[in-house]
PAZAPA-4460 file (N, C-alpha, C; in steps of 0.05 Angstrom, whole numbers, plus 32768, in hexadecimal, padded with zeros to 4 digits):
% residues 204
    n_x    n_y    n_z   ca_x   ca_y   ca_z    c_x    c_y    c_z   seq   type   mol
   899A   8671   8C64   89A6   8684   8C52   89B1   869C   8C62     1      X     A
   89CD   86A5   8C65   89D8   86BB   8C6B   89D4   86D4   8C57     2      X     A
   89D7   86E7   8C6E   89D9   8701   8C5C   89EE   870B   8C50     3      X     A
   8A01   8706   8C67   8A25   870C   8C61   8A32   86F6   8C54     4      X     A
   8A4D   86F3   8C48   8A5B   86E6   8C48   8A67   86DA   8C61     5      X     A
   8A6A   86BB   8C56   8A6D   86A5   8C6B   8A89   86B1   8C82     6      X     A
   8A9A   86B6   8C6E   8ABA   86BA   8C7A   8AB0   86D2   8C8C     7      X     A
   8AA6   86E8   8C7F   8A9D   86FF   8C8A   8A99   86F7   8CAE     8      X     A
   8A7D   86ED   8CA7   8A74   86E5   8CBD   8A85   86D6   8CD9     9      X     A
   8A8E   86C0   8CCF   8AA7   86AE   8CDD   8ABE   86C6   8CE0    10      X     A
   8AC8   86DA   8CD6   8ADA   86EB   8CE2   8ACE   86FC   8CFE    11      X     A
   8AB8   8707   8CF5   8AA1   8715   8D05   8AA2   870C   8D26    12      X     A
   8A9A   86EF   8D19   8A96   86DC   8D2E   8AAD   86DC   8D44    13      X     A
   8ABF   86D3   8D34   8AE1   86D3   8D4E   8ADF   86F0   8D57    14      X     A
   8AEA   8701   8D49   8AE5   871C   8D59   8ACF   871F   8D76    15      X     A
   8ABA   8722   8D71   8AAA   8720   8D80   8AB5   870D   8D97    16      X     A
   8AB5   86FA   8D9D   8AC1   86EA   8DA8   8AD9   86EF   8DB8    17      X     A
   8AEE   86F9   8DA9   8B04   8709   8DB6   8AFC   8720   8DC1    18      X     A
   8AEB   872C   8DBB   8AE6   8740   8DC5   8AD4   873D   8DE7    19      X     A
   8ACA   872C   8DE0   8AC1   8721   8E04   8AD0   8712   8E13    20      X     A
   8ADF   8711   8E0F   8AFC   8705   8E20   8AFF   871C   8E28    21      X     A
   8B03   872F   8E16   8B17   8748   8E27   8B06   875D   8E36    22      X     A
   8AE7   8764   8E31   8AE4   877F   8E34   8AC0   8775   8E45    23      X     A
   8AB8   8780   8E4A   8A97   877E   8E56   8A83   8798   8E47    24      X     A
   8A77   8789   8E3A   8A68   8799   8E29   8A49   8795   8E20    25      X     A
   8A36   879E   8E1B   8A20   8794   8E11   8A1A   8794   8DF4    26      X     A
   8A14   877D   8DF0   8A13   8773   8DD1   89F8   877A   8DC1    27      X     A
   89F4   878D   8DAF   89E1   8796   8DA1   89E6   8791   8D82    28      X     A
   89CF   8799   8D7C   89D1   8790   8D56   89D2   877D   8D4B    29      X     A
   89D7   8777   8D3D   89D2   8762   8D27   89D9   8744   8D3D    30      X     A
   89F0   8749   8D4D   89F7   8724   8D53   89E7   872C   8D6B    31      X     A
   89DA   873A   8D78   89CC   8737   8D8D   89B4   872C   8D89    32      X     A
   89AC   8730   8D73   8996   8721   8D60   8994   8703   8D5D    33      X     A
   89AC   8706   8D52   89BC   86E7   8D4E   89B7   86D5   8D6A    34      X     A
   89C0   86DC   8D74   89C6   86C7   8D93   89A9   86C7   8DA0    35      X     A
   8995   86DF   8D99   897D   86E3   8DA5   896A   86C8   8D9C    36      X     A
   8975   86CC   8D7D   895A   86BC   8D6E   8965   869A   8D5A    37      X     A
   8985   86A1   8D5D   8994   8689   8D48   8986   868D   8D34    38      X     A
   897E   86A8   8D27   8983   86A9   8D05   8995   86AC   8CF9    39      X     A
   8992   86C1   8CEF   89B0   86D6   8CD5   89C5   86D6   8CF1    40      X     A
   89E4   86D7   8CE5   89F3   86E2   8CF4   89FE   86FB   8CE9    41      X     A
   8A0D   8707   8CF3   8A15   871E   8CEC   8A23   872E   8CDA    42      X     A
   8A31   873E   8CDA   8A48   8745   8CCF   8A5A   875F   8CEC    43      X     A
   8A4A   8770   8CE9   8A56   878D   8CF3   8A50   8788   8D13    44      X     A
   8A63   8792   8D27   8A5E   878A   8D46   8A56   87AB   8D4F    45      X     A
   8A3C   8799   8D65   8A36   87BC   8D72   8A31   87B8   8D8A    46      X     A
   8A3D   87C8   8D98   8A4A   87C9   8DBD   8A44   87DE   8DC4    47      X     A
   8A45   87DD   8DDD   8A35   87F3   8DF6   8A49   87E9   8E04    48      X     A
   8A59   8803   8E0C   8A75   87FB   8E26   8A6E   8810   8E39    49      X     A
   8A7B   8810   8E4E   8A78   882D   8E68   8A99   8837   8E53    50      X     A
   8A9C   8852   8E61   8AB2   8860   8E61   8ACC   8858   8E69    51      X     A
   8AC6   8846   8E7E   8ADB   8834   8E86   8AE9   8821   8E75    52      X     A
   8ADC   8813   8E71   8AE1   87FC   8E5C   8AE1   8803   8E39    53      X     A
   8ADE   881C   8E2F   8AE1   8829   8E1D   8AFC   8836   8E1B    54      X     A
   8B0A   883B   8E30   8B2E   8850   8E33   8B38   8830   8E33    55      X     A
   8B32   8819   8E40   8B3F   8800   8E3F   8B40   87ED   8E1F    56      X     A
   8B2D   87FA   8E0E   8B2C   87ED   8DFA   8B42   8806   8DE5    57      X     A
   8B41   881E   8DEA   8B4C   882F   8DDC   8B6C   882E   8DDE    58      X     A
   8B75   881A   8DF3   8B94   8818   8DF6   8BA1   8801   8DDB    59      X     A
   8B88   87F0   8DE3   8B8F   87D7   8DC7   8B81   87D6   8DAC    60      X     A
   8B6F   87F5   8DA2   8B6E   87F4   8D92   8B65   8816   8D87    61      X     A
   8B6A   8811   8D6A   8B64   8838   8D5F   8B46   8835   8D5C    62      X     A
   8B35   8848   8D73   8B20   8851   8D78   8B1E   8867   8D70    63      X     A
   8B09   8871   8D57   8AFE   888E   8D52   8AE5   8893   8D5A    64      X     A
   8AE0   88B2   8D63   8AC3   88B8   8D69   8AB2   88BB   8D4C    65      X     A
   8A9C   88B7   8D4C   8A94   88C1   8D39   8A76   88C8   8D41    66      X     A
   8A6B   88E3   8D2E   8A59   88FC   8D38   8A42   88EA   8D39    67      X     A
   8A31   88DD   8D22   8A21   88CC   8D22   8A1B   88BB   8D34    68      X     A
   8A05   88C0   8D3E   89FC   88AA   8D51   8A07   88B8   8D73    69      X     A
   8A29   88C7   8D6D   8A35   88C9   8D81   8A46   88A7   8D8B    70      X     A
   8A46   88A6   8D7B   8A62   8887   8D8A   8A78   8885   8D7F    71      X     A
   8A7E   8872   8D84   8AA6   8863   8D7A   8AA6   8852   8D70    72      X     A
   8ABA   884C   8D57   8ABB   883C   8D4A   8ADA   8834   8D43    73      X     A
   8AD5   8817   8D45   8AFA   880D   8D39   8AF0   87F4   8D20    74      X     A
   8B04   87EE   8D12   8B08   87D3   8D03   8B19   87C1   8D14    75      X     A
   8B13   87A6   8D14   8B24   878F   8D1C   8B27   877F   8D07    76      X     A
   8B39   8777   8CF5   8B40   8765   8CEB   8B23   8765   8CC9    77      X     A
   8B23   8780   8CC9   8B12   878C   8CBC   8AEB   878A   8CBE    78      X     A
   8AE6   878F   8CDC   8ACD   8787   8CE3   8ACF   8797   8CEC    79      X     A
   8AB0   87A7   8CE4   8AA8   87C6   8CF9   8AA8   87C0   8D10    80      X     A
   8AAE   87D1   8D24   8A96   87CF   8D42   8A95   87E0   8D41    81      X     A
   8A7E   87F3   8D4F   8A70   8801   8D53   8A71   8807   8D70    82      X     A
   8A72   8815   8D82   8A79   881A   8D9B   8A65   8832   8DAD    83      X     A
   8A4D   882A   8DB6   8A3F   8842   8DC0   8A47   883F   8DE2    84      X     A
   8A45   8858   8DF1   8A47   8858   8E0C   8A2A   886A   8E17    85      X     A
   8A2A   8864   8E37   8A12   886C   8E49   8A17   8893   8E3E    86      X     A
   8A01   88A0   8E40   8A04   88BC   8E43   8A12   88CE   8E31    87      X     A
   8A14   88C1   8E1B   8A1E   88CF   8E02   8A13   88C5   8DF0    88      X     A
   8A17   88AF   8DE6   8A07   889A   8DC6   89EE   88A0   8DC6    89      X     A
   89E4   88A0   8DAB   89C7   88B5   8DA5   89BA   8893   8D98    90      X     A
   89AF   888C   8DA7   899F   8866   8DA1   8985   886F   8DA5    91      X     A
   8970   8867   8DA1   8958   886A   8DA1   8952   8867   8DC2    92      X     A
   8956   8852   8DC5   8957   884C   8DE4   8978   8851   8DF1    93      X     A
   8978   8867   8E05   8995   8869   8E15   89A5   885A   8E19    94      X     A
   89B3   8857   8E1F   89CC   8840   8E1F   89CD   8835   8E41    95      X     A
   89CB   884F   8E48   89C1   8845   8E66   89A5   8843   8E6F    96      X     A
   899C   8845   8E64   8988   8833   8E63   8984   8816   8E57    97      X     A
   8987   880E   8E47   8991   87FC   8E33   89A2   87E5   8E52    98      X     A
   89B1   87F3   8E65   89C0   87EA   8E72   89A9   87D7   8E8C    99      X     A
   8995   87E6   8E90   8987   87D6   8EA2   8972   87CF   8E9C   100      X     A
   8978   87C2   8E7B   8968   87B2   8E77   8971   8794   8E61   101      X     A
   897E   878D   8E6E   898B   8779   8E62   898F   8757   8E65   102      X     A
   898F   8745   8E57   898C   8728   8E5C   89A8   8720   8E4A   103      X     A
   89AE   8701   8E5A   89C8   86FA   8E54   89C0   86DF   8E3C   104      X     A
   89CC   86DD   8E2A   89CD   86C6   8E17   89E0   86B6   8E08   105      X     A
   89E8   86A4   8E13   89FE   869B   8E06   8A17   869C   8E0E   106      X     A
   8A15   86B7   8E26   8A2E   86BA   8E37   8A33   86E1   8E31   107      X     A
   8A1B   86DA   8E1C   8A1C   8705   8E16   8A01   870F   8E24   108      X     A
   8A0D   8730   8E23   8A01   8737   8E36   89F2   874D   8E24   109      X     A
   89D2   874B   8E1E   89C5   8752   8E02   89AB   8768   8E0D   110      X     A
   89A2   8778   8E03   898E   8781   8E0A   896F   8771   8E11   111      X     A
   8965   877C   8E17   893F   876C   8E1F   893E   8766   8DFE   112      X     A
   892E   8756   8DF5   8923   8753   8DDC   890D   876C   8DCA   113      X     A
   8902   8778   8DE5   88FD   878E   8DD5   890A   87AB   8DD1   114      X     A
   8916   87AF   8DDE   892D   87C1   8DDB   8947   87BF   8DC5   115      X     A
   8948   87A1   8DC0   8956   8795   8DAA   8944   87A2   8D8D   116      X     A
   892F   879F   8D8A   8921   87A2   8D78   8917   87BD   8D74   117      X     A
   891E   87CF   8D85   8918   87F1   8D85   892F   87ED   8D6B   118      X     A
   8949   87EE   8D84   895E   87F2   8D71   8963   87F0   8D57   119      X     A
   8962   87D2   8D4E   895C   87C3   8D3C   8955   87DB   8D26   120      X     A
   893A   87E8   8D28   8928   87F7   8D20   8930   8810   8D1E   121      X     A
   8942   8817   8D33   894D   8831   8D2F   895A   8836   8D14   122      X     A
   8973   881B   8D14   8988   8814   8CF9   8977   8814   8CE9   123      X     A
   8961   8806   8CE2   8954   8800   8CCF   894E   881F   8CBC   124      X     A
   8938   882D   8CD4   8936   884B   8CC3   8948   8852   8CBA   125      X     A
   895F   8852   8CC5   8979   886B   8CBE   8986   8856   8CA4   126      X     A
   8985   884C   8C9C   8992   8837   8C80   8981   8824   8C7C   127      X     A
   8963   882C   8C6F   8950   8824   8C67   8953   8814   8C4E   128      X     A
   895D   8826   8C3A   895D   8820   8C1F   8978   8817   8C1C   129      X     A
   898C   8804   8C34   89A7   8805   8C26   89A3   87DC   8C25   130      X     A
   89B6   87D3   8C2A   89B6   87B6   8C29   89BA   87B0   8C46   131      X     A
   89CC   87C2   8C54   89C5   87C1   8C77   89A2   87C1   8C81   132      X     A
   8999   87CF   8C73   8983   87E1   8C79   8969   87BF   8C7A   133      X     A
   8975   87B3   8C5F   8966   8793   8C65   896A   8785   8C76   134      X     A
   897F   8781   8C76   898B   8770   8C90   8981   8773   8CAD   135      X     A
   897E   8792   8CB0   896D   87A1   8CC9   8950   8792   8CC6   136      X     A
   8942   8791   8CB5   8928   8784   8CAF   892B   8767   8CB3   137      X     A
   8936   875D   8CB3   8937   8743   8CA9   893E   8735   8CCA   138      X     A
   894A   8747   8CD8   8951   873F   8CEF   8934   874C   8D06   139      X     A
   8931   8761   8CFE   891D   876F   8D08   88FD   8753   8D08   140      X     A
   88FB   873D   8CF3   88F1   8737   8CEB   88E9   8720   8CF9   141      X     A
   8907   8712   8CF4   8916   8700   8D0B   890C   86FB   8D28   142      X     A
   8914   8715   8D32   8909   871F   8D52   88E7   8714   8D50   143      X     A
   88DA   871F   8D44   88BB   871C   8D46   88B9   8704   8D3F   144      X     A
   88C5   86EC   8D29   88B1   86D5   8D25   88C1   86C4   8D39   145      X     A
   88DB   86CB   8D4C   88E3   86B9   8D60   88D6   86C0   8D80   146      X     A
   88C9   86C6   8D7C   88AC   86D5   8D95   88C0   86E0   8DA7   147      X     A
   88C9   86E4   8DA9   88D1   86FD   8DC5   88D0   870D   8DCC   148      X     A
   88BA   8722   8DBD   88B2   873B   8DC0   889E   8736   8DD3   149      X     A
   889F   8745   8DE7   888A   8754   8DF7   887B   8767   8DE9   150      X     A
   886C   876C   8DDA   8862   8790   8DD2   8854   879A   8DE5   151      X     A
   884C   8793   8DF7   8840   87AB   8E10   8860   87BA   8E17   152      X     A
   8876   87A1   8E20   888F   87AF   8E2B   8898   87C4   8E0C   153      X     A
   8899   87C1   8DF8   88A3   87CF   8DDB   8893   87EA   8DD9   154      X     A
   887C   87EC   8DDC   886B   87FD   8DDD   886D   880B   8DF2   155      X     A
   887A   87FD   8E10   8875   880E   8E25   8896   8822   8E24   156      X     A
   88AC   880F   8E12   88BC   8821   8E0F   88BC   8833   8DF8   157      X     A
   88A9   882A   8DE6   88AF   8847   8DCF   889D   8857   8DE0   158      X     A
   8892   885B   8DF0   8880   8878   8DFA   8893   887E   8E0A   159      X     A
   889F   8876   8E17   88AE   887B   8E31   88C9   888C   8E24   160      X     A
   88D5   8886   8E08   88EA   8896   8DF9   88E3   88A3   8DE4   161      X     A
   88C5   88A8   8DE8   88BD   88B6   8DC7   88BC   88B0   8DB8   162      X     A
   88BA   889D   8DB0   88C8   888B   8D90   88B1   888B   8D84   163      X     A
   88A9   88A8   8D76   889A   88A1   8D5D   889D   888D   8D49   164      X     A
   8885   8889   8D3C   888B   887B   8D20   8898   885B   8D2A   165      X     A
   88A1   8856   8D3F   88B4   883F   8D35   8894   8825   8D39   166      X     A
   8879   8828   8D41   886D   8817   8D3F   8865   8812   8D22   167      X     A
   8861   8821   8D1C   8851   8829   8CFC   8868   881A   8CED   168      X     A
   8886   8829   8CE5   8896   8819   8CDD   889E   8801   8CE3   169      X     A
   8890   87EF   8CF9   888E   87CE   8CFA   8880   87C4   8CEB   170      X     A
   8869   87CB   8CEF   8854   87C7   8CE4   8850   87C7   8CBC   171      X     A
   8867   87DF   8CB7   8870   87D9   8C9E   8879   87C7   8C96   172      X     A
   8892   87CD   8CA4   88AC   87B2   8CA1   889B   8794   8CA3   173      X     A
   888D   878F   8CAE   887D   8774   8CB9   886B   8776   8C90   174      X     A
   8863   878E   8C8D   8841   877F   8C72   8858   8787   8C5A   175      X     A
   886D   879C   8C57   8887   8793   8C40   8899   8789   8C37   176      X     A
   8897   8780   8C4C   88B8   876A   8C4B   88A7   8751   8C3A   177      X     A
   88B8   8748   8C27   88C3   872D   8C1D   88D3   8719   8C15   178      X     A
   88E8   8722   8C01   8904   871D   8C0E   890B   8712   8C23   179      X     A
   890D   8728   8C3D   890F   8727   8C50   8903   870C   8C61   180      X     A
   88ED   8705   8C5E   88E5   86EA   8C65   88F5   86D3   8C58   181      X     A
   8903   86D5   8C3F   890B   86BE   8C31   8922   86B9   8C43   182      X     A
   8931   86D1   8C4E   894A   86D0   8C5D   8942   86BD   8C78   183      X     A
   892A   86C2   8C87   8924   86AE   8C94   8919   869E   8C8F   184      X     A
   891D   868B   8C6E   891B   8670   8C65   88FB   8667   8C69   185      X     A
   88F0   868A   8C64   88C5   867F   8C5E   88CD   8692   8C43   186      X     A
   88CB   867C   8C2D   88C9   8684   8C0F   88AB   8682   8C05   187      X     A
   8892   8677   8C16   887B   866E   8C07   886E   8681   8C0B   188      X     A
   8864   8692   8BF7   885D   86AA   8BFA   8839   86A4   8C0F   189      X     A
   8828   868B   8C0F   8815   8691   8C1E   8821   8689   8C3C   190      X     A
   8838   8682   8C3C   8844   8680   8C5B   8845   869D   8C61   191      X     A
   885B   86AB   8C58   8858   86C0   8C5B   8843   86DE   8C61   192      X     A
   8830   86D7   8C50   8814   86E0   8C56   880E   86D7   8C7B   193      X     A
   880B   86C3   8C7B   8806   86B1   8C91   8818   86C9   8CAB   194      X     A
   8830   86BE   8CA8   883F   86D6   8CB8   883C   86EE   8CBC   195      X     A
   8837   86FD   8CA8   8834   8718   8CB2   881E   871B   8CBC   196      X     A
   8809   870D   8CB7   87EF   870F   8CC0   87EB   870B   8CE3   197      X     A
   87FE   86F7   8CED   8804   86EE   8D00   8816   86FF   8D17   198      X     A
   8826   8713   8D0A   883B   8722   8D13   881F   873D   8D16   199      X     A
   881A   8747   8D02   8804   875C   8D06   87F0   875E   8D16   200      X     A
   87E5   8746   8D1F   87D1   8737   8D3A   87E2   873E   8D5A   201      X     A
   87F8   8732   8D59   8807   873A   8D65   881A   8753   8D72   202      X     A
   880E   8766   8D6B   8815   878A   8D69   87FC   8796   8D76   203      X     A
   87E7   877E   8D6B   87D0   8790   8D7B   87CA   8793   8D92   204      X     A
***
Protein backbone atom coordinates (compact mmCIF):
# COMPACT_ATOMS: atom_id res chain seq x y z
CA UNK A 1 0.00 0.00 0.00
CA UNK A 2 1.39 3.49 -1.02
CA UNK A 3 1.01 6.65 0.68
CA UNK A 4 1.05 8.95 -2.44
CA UNK A 5 -0.61 8.62 -5.57
CA UNK A 6 0.70 6.12 -8.07
CA UNK A 7 1.23 8.80 -11.03
CA UNK A 8 2.56 11.09 -8.24
CA UNK A 9 5.08 8.81 -7.34
CA UNK A 10 6.15 7.51 -11.05
CA UNK A 11 6.58 11.36 -11.90
CA UNK A 12 8.77 11.72 -8.66
CA UNK A 13 10.49 8.84 -9.74
CA UNK A 14 11.73 10.14 -13.44
CA UNK A 15 12.71 13.41 -11.98
CA UNK A 16 14.86 12.02 -9.52
CA UNK A 17 16.44 10.07 -12.06
CA UNK A 18 17.08 12.97 -14.34
CA UNK A 19 18.23 14.61 -11.83
CA UNK A 20 21.32 12.15 -11.31
CA UNK A 21 22.36 12.27 -14.74
CA UNK A 22 22.97 15.80 -14.37
CA UNK A 23 24.12 16.97 -10.96
CA UNK A 24 26.10 14.98 -7.79
CA UNK A 25 24.20 15.18 -4.81
CA UNK A 26 23.24 13.30 -1.64
CA UNK A 27 19.94 11.79 -1.48
CA UNK A 28 17.98 12.26 1.80
CA UNK A 29 14.26 11.89 2.85
CA UNK A 30 11.66 10.03 2.02
CA UNK A 31 13.35 8.04 -1.34
CA UNK A 32 16.47 7.65 0.63
CA UNK A 33 14.32 5.57 2.76
CA UNK A 34 12.95 4.01 -0.15
CA UNK A 35 16.15 2.58 -1.75
CA UNK A 36 17.47 2.02 1.97
CA UNK A 37 14.67 -0.34 2.95
CA UNK A 38 12.27 -1.09 -0.57
CA UNK A 39 9.23 0.16 1.33
CA UNK A 40 6.90 3.36 0.72
CA UNK A 41 8.29 5.38 -2.12
CA UNK A 42 8.10 8.84 -2.15
CA UNK A 43 6.71 11.88 -3.32
CA UNK A 44 8.85 15.23 -2.43
CA UNK A 45 12.92 15.03 -3.36
CA UNK A 46 15.53 16.10 -0.73
CA UNK A 47 19.25 16.91 -1.75
CA UNK A 48 22.37 18.06 -0.16
CA UNK A 49 24.56 19.77 -3.06
CA UNK A 50 28.11 21.82 -2.46
CA UNK A 51 27.87 25.48 -3.75
CA UNK A 52 29.29 24.41 -6.80
CA UNK A 53 26.85 22.24 -8.13
CA UNK A 54 24.01 24.40 -6.66
CA UNK A 55 25.04 27.88 -9.25
CA UNK A 56 25.06 24.74 -11.97
CA UNK A 57 21.61 23.68 -11.16
CA UNK A 58 20.41 27.45 -10.81
CA UNK A 59 21.29 28.08 -14.64
CA UNK A 60 18.61 25.27 -15.71
CA UNK A 61 16.28 25.92 -13.24
CA UNK A 62 14.17 28.82 -10.88
CA UNK A 63 15.83 28.22 -7.48
CA UNK A 64 14.40 30.20 -4.35
CA UNK A 65 16.03 30.53 -0.91
CA UNK A 66 13.86 30.01 1.66
CA UNK A 67 14.41 31.16 5.59
CA UNK A 68 13.24 27.80 7.05
CA UNK A 69 15.49 25.25 7.60
CA UNK A 70 17.86 27.81 5.53
CA UNK A 71 17.74 25.96 1.95
CA UNK A 72 16.48 26.06 -1.75
CA UNK A 73 13.81 25.03 -3.28
CA UNK A 74 12.45 24.52 -7.03
CA UNK A 75 9.40 22.54 -8.66
CA UNK A 76 10.11 20.13 -11.66
CA UNK A 77 7.33 19.16 -13.58
CA UNK A 78 5.44 19.91 -10.33
CA UNK A 79 7.57 17.91 -7.68
CA UNK A 80 9.17 19.68 -4.72
CA UNK A 81 12.93 19.42 -4.15
CA UNK A 82 14.20 20.62 -1.47
CA UNK A 83 17.85 21.73 -1.68
CA UNK A 84 20.15 21.96 1.56
CA UNK A 85 24.01 22.84 1.29
CA UNK A 86 27.34 22.22 3.67
CA UNK A 87 27.58 25.41 6.20
CA UNK A 88 24.33 27.09 5.91
CA UNK A 89 21.15 24.45 6.05
CA UNK A 90 19.90 24.17 9.66
CA UNK A 91 19.40 19.78 9.61
CA UNK A 92 19.73 18.26 12.79
CA UNK A 93 22.85 16.71 11.76
CA UNK A 94 25.20 19.26 9.40
CA UNK A 95 25.29 18.77 5.96
CA UNK A 96 28.85 18.49 6.11
CA UNK A 97 28.80 16.33 8.23
CA UNK A 98 26.09 14.32 6.82
CA UNK A 99 28.90 14.45 3.95
CA UNK A 100 31.41 12.07 5.72
CA UNK A 101 29.15 9.89 6.46
CA UNK A 102 27.65 8.28 3.72
CA UNK A 103 26.90 4.81 1.84
CA UNK A 104 26.02 4.24 -1.82
CA UNK A 105 22.66 2.29 -2.92
CA UNK A 106 21.40 1.60 -5.93
CA UNK A 107 23.81 3.96 -7.62
CA UNK A 108 22.69 6.95 -4.89
CA UNK A 109 24.68 8.39 -2.70
CA UNK A 110 22.46 8.30 0.85
CA UNK A 111 23.34 9.02 4.33
CA UNK A 112 24.56 6.13 7.16
CA UNK A 113 21.19 4.57 8.20
CA UNK A 114 21.36 6.28 11.31
CA UNK A 115 21.74 9.63 10.34
CA UNK A 116 18.94 8.88 7.82
CA UNK A 117 16.71 8.32 10.76
CA UNK A 118 17.85 11.52 12.91
CA UNK A 119 16.59 13.32 10.00
CA UNK A 120 13.70 11.37 9.32
CA UNK A 121 12.85 12.51 12.97
CA UNK A 122 13.75 15.86 12.64
CA UNK A 123 10.68 16.19 9.70
CA UNK A 124 8.69 14.23 11.78
CA UNK A 125 8.67 16.81 14.90
CA UNK A 126 8.35 19.86 12.73
CA UNK A 127 4.90 18.36 10.83
CA UNK A 128 3.78 16.03 13.41
CA UNK A 129 0.14 16.42 13.18
CA UNK A 130 0.07 16.98 9.25
CA UNK A 131 -0.32 13.89 6.77
CA UNK A 132 3.54 14.48 5.86
CA UNK A 133 4.11 14.29 9.49
CA UNK A 134 2.75 10.24 9.08
CA UNK A 135 4.52 9.45 6.36
CA UNK A 136 7.77 10.71 8.45
CA UNK A 137 6.57 7.86 10.99
CA UNK A 138 5.81 5.39 8.82
CA UNK A 139 9.16 5.59 7.15
CA UNK A 140 10.87 6.38 10.43
CA UNK A 141 9.32 2.95 11.20
CA UNK A 142 10.42 1.35 8.08
CA UNK A 143 14.15 2.16 8.98
CA UNK A 144 13.82 0.18 12.39
CA UNK A 145 11.80 -3.05 11.32
CA UNK A 146 14.40 -3.26 8.16
CA UNK A 147 17.38 -3.54 10.90
CA UNK A 148 19.88 -1.08 9.88
CA UNK A 149 20.08 0.92 12.74
CA UNK A 150 23.13 0.87 14.73
CA UNK A 151 21.81 2.67 18.14
CA UNK A 152 25.14 2.80 19.88
CA UNK A 153 26.18 4.83 16.36
CA UNK A 154 22.33 6.94 16.70
CA UNK A 155 22.96 7.61 20.25
CA UNK A 156 26.56 8.33 19.75
CA UNK A 157 25.29 10.95 17.25
CA UNK A 158 22.40 12.50 19.09
CA UNK A 159 25.02 13.43 22.01
CA UNK A 160 27.56 14.47 19.75
CA UNK A 161 24.71 17.26 18.11
CA UNK A 162 22.61 17.75 21.12
CA UNK A 163 19.61 16.30 19.94
CA UNK A 164 17.36 16.34 22.81
CA UNK A 165 14.21 14.52 22.92
CA UNK A 166 14.70 12.81 19.60
CA UNK A 167 15.26 9.30 21.73
CA UNK A 168 12.15 9.69 23.77
CA UNK A 169 10.26 10.73 20.58
CA UNK A 170 11.28 7.17 19.00
CA UNK A 171 10.36 5.55 21.49
CA UNK A 172 6.91 7.23 21.14
CA UNK A 173 6.59 6.97 17.54
CA UNK A 174 7.58 3.04 18.00
CA UNK A 175 4.38 2.29 21.31
CA UNK A 176 1.78 5.02 19.05
CA UNK A 177 1.89 4.38 15.86
CA UNK A 178 -0.81 2.13 14.21
CA UNK A 179 -1.87 3.02 11.10
CA UNK A 180 1.39 3.52 10.47
CA UNK A 181 2.25 -0.23 10.74
CA UNK A 182 -0.73 -1.06 8.35
CA UNK A 183 1.33 1.07 5.75
CA UNK A 184 4.01 -1.52 6.29
CA UNK A 185 1.33 -4.27 5.51
CA UNK A 186 1.43 -5.66 9.68
CA UNK A 187 -2.50 -5.08 10.08
CA UNK A 188 -2.73 -7.92 13.02
CA UNK A 189 -2.92 -5.94 15.82
CA UNK A 190 -1.00 -8.87 18.19
CA UNK A 191 1.74 -8.73 15.36
CA UNK A 192 2.06 -5.45 15.97
CA UNK A 193 2.25 -5.64 19.71
CA UNK A 194 4.93 -8.22 18.88
CA UNK A 195 6.88 -5.35 17.01
CA UNK A 196 6.98 -2.75 19.09
CA UNK A 197 7.90 -4.80 21.82
CA UNK A 198 10.77 -5.96 19.75
CA UNK A 199 11.84 -2.47 18.41
CA UNK A 200 11.75 -1.19 22.28
CA UNK A 201 14.27 -4.18 23.31
CA UNK A 202 16.23 -2.89 20.76
CA UNK A 203 16.83 0.92 22.01
CA UNK A 204 18.00 -0.54 25.07
Amino acid sequence: MEFWQNWVIDRSFRVLQELRKKYKFILIGGWAVYFLTKLLKSKDIDIIVDFVELERMKVEMRIEKTEFLKKYSCEIEGISIEIYVPYYSELAIPPEEIEKNTIFVEGFRIPSPEILLILKQQAEMERKNTIKGQKDRVDILGLLLAERIDFEKYKKFLRKFRLKGYEKRLREIIMNSSKEFEYLGVKNPREIKKLKKKLISKMC
